[in-house]
Every structure is written in C-alpha cells, then in structure tokens.
C-alpha positions in Angstrom: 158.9 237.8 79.2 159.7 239.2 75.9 158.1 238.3 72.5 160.5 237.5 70.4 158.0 237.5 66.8 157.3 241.4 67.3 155.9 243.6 68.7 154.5 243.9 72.1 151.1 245.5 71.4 148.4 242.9 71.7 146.2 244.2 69.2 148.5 243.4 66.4 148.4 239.5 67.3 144.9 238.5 65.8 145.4 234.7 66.7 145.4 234.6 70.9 143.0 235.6 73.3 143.6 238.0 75.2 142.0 240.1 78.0 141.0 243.9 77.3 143.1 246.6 78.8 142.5 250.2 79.4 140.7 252.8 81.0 137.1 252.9 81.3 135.7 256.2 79.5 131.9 254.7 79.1 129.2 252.1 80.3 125.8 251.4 78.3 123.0 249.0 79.0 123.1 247.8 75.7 125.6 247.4 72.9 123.8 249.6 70.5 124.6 252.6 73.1 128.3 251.6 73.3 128.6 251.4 69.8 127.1 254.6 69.6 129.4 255.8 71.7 132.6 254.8 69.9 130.7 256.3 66.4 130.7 259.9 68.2 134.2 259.5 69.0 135.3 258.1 65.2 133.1 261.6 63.8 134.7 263.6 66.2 138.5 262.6 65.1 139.6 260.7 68.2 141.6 257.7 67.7 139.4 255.1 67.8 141.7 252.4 67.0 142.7 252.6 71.0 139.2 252.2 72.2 137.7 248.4 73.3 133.8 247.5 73.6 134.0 245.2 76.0 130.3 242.6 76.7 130.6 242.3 80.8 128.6 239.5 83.2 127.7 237.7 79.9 124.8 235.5 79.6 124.2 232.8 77.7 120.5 233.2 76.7 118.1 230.4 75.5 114.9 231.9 73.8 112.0 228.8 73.5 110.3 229.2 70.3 107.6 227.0 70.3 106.9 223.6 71.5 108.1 220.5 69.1 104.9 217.6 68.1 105.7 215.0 65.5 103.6 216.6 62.7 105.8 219.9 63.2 108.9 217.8 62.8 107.5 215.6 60.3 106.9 218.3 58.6 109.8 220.8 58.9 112.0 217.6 57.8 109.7 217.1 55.0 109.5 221.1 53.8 113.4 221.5 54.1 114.3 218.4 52.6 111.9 219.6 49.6 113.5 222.7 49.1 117.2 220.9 49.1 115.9 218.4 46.4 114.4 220.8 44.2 117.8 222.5 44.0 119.3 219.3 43.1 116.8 218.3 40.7 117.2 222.2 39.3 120.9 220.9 39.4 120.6 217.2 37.7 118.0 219.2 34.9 120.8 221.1 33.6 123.2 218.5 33.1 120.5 215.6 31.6 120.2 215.3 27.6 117.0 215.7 26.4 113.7 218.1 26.5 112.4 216.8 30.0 113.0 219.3 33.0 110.4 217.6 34.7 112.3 214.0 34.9 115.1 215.2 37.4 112.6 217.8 38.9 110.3 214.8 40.5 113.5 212.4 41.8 115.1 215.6 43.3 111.7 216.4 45.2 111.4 213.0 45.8 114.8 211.9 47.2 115.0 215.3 49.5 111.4 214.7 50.8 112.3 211.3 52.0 116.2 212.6 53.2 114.3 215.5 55.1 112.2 213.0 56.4 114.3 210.9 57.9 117.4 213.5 59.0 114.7 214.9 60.9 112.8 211.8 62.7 115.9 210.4 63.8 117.7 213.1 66.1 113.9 213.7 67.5 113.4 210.3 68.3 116.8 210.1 69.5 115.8 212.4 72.7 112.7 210.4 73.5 110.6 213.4 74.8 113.5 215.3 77.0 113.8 218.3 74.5 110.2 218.9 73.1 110.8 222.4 72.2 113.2 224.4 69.5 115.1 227.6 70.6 118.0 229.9 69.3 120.5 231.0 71.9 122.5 233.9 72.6 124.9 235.3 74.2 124.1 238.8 75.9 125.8 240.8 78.4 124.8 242.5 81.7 126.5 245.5 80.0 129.0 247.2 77.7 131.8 249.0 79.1 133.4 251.1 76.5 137.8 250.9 77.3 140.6 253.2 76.1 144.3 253.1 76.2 145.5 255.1 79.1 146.9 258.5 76.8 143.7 258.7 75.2 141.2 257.8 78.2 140.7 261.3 79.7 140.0 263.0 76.3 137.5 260.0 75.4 136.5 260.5 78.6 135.4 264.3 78.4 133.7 263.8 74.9 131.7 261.0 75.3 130.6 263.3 78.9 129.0 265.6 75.8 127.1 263.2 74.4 123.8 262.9 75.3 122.4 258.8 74.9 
C-alpha cells in the first residue's frame, strides 16, 4: 500500500510506531556502549542519521526503596506539603498590601502542612497494608543492538570492528 501524505521513509513520520529496520552492525550490554558506539561513528563522518539503537528483551524493573510506616508517610506528606505552602505563602506575600511578610508566610505553611497531610494519609490508607514499601521503576533492556540501513551497514560494520569498548 502506498502512502499517499509523502514520503515512504518511516523516519520522517514522527507520529506512529513503528518497528526498527536494518542491519545489525553492533550489540552492547548496556546503552552507554551502544551510544558509544554511534558517537565513534558521528566523529568519524559516517551518516549517522541511518543508524537505530534499538533496547532488546526489555524489562520492566521495580527497584524497592525502603519500607513505608505511618510516621514516614505522615511525614513525607507533612514535609512536601510544607514546601508547596511556603511557595504559596512566598506567592500570597507579594500580592498582600501592607508591611507583614510573615501574615501569608504562616497560612501558606499552614494550609500545605495540613493538604500534605491528608493527600498523603488517604492513598496509604486506601491500600490497607498490600503496598508497604515505595519504589521507582524502569525500564531496562537485556541489550542494545545498534541497526543500520542496508547501504551503510557493512561500512558501520568495519568501523565500529576498530573500536575497542
């Protein structure tokens, strides 16, 4: 099927998904090697604009950070919601008539105390003990296969055979 908006090459419509093509020339362990990689072929003149990293047998990864009590999230909710009322205290102070700073200071430290507070204590309490830890996630791969467009693929190929990673 023909495209009938323009032009066939896939890299020139930024809006779908779609799958990587080319030749492999390259495959790292990690994604710092593979980019690497591609920087030796940019210094080296080669036409990197054909050349794919490509993340293969991806992984979502869940990293536990500590475990979750009440006092830590009584606490987080009460530090964060601090800071956000202090800024909107900082906010109110420069838009209130008169000498005080202190006035707009207080109820901003106040109101995002108890707003950190309670946007806090509610989601916690809403899992009733199944998720008693906090974590980031991430999404890794097995490794990084480094792709180029068939007319380019052997040359890649040979220089990235010179570099030593």
């Amino acid at each position: 099927m023909t495209n009938p908006m323009g032009t066939p090459n896939n890299r020139a419509r930024p809006g779908l998904p779609t799958p990587p093509s080319g030749w492999p020339v390259g495959s790292y362990p990690t994604y710092a090697e593979a980019q690497k990689a591609v920087d030796y072929l940019a210094d080296n003149s080669f036409p990197v604009e054909n050349v794919t990293i490509v993340g293969v047998d991806l992984m979502q990864v869940e990293r536990v950070l500590y475990r979750l009590t009440w006092g830590k999230v009584i606490g987080g909710g009460m530090v964060s919601g601090a800071w956000l009322g202090l800024f909107i205290g900082l906010l109110l102070s420069l838009f209130t008539t008169g000498g005080s700073v202190l006035g707009p200071l207080v109820v901003g430290l106040v109101g995002g105390v108890i707003f950190g507070l309670i946007s806090a204590v509610i989601p916690y309490a809403a899992t009733r003990g199944q998720r008693d830890f906090a974590s980031t996630m991430q999404l890794v791969a097995g490794r990084y296969d480094v792709l180029c467009e068939p007319k380019a693929a052997e040359q890649a190929r040979d220089m990235l055979a010179r570099l030593a990673i």
